[in-house]
C-alpha positions in Angstrom: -205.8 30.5 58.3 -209.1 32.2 57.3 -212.2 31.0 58.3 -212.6 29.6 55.3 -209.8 26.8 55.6 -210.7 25.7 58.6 -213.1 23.0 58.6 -216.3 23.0 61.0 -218.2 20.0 62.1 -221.7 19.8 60.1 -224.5 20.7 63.0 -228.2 19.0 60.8 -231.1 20.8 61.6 -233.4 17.9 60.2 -236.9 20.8 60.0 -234.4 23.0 58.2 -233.8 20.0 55.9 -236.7 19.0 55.2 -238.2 23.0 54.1 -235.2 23.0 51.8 -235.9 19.9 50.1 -239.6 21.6 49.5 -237.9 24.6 48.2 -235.3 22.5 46.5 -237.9 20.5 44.7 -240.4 23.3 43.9 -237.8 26.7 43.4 -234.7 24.9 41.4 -236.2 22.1 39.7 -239.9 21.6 38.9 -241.5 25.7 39.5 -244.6 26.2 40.4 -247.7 24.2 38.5 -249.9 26.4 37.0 -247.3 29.4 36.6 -244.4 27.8 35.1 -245.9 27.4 31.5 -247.7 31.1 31.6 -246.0 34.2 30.1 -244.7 36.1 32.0 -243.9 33.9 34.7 -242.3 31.6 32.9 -239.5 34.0 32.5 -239.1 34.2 36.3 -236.9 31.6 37.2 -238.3 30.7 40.7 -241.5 30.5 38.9 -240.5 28.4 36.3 -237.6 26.3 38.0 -234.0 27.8 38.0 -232.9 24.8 36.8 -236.3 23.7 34.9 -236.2 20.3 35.5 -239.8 19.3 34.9 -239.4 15.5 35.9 -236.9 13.3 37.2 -237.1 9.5 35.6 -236.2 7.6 38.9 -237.2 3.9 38.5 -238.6 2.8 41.4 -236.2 -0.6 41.2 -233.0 1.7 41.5 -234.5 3.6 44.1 -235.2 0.8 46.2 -232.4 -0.3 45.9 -230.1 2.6 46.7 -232.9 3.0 49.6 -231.7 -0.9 51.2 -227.9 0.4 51.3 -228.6 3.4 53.4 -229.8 3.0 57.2 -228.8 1.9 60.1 -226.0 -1.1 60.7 -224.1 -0.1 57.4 -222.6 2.9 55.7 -222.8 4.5 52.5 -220.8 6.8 50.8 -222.8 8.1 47.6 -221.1 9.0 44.3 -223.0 10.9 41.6 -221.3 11.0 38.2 -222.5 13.5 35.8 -221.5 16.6 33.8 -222.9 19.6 35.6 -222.3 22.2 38.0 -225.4 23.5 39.7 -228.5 21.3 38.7 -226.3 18.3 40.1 -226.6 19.2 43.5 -230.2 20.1 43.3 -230.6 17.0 41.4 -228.7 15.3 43.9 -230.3 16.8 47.3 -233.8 15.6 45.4 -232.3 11.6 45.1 -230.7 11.6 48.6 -233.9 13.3 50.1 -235.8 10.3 49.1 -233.0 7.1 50.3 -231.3 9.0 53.2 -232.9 12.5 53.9 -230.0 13.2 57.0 -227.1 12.3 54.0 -224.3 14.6 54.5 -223.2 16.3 51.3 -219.9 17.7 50.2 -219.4 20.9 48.8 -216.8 22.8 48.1 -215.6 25.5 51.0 -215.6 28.3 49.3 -220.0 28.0 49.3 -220.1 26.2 52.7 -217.2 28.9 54.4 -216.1 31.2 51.9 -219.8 33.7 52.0 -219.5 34.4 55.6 -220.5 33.8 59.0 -223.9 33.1 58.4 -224.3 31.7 55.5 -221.6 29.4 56.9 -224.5 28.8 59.6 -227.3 27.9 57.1 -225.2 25.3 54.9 -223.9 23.6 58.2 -227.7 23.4 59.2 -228.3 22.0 55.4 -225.3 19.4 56.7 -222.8 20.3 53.8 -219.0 19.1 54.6 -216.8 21.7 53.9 -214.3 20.2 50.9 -211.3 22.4 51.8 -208.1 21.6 49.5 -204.9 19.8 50.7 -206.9 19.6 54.4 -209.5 17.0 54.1 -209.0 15.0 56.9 -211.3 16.6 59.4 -213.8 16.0 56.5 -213.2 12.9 55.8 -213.3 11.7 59.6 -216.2 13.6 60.0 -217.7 11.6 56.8 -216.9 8.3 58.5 -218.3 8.9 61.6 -221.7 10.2 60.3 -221.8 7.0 57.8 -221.4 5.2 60.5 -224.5 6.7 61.9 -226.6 5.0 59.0 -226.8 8.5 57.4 -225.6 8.4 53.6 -222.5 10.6 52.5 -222.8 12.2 49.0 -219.7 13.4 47.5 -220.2 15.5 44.7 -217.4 15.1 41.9 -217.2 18.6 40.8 -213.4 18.6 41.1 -213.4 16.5 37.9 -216.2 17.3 36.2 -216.1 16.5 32.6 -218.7 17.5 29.9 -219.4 13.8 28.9 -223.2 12.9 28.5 -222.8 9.1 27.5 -219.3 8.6 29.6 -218.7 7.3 33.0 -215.7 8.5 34.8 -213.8 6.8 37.3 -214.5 6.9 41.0 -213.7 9.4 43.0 -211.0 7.6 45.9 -211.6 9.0 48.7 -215.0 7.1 48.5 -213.5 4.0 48.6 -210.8 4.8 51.4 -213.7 6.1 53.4 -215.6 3.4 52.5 -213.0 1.1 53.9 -212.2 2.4 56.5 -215.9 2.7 58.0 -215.6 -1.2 56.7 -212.9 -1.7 59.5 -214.5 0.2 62.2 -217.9 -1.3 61.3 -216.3 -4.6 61.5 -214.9 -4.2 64.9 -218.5 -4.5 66.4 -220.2 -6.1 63.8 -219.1 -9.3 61.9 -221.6 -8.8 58.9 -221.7 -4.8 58.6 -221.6 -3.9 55.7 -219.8 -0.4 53.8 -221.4 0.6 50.6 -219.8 3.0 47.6 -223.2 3.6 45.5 -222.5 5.2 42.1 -225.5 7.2 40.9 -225.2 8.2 37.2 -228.0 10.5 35.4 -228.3 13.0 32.5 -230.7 15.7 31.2 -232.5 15.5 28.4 -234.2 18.2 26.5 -237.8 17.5 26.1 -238.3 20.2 23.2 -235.9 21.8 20.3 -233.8 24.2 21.8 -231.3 25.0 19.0 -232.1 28.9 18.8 -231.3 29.2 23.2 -228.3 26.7 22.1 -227.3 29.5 19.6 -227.6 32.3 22.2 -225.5 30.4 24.9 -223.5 29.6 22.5 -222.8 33.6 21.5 -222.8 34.4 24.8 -220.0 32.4 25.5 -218.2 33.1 22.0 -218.0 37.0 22.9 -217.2 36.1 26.7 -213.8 34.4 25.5 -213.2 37.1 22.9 -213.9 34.4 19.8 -214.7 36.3 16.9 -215.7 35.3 13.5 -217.7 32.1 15.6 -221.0 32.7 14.9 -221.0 31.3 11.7 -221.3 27.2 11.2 -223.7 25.2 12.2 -223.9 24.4 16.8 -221.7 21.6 16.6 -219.2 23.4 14.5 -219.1 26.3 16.8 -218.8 24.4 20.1 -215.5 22.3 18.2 -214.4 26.1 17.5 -214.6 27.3 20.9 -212.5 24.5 22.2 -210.2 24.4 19.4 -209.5 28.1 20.1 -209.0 27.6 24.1 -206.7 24.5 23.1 -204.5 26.6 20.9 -204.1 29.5 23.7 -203.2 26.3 25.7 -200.3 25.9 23.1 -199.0 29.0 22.5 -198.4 29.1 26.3 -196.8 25.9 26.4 -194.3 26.9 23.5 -196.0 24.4 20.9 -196.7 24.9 17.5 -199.4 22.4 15.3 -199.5 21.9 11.8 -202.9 22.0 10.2 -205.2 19.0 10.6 -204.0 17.8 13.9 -206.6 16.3 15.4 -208.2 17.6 18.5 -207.4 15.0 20.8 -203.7 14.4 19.5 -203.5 18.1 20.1 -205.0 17.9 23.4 -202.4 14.9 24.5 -199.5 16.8 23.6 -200.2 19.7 25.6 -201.2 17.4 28.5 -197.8 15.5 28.1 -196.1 18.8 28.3 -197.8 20.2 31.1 -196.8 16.3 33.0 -193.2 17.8 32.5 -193.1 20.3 33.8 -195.4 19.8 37.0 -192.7 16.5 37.5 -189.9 18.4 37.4 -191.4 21.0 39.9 -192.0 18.8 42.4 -189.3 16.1 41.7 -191.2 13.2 40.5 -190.4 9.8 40.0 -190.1 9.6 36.3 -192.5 6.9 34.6 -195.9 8.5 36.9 -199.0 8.2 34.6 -201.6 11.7 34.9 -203.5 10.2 37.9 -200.7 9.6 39.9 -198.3 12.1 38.9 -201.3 14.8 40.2 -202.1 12.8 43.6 -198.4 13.4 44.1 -198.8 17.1 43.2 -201.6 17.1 46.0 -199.3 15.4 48.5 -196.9 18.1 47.3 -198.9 20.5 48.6 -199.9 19.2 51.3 -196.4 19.0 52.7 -196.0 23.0 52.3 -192.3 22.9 52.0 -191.3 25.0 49.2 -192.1 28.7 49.0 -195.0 30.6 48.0 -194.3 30.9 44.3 -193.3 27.6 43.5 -196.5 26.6 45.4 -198.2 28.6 43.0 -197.1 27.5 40.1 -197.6 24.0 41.5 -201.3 24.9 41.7 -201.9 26.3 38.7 -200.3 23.4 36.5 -202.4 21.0 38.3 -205.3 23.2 37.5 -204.9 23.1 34.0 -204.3 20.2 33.5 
């Protein structure tokens, strides 16, 4: 295997740690006072914050009390849920610096291995577990053991990140098999330890109107997926457009054909049922699986590595889409 499907042992440099979390807190979120409101530095996105996040609203209740389930004599596996993919884990390295500043934090290994040997160096310093696909278990031993050093674990649900700003999604499982099984060890010394999951939900909020960058995102995007005709409608309309469009290709590539006025997510289940089909019938499935299952089973699948290189690929891509 290539380096960057073999998983490596975090090494913490807590002094490196700590500078990133300055650099964390003053280059991705907040910028820097006094130049982040001035033109033209305010255009310089280290300046102004590369993810311009001018204030995090963390009660101090909830931080206290994710602050009592981290530490020594227990262990704590921490589970953010939110719809983002780069502002979480800055938003995420800020909350853990302040309850558990050694927390270990998953990531996925194509950032902690996949941009060579040393940047593989620097994250392992940064203590990032390497989330390497259908080989986890060195990672997830790994998790257990540093829990069980009263050091949180973060795991970061970017495998299943939905765009959902007032929905919760389920828990990610390995949390809770972790969880337990740090339970069980924990237990073996300890009557009373204790094993925590802590779900940590947040969301962003615009503090200003921001309908003309919406629009220009929103263009951006159109002309990246070859949309035309988009631009017109109000933002709303335009975002149902881009992922009625992106459904459809979905369709014609499953061999499906809509009448008008199907709604989106009748649509959206039919192409999902089809997809189930097929990615059963690949692999074999009991009949009767629901989604969840039927794609833990796909994992296992492979895992197991017994069919050939194509059919593993296929395999992998139906899972993907779906």
């Amino acid at each position: 295997m290539g380096r960057i499907d073999v998983f490596v042992a975090p090494r913490p440099n807590p002094a490196l740690i700590r500078a990133m979390t300055i650099v964390n807190r003053i280059v991705m979120l907040h910028g820097v006072p006094g130049f982040r409101d001035l033109l033209p530095f305010n255009r310089l996105a280290g300046l102004r914050g590369v993810a311009n996040v001018r204030h995090i609203d963390f009660p101090a209740a909830d931080q206290q009390r994710l602050k009592a389930c981290c530490g020594g004599g227990q262990a704590t596996f921490i589970t953010p849920n939110h719809p983002e993919f780069f502002t979480d884990w800055m938003i995420d390295k800020e909350i853990v610096s302040r309850v558990s500043p050694l927390a270990a934090s998953w990531a996925t290994h194509g950032v902690v291995n996949g941009l060579g040997r040393p940047m593989q160096k620097f994250w392992l310093a940064n203590n990032l577990i390497a989330q390497i696909p259908g080989n986890n278990d060195a990672a997830k031993a790994h998790s257990v053991d540093w829990a069980l050093k009263g050091h949180g674990v973060l795991l970061h649900p970017e495998g299943a990140v939905g765009w959902h700003g007032n929905y919760v999604g389920p828990l990610l499982p390995g949390a809770v098999e972790m969880g337990l099984e740090a339970l069980q060890r924990g237990r073996e010394t300890n009557k009373d330890f204790k094993a925590w999951v802590a779900p940590i939900v947040w969301k962003l909020a615009f503090t200003g109107n921001v309908e003309r960058a919406l629009a220009k995102e929103c263009a951006y995007i159109e002309k990246s997926l070859k949309i035309e005709g988009a631009a017109n409608g109000s933002l709303p309309e335009r975002v149902y457009r881009i992922y009625s469009t992106l459904l459809s290709r979905d369709e014609q590539a499953c061999g499906l054909t809509v009448e008008e006025g199907v709604p989106y997510a009748v649509r959206q289940q039919r192409v999902l049922a089809q997809l189930g089909r097929e990615l059963a019938a690949t692999i074999a499935a009991e009949p009767g699986l629901d989604m969840a299952e039927l794609l833990r089973e796909a994992r296992r699948w492979l895992r197991d590595g017994k069919a050939d290189a194509d059919e593993q690929k296929r395999v992998r891509k139906l899972t993907e889409t779906i």
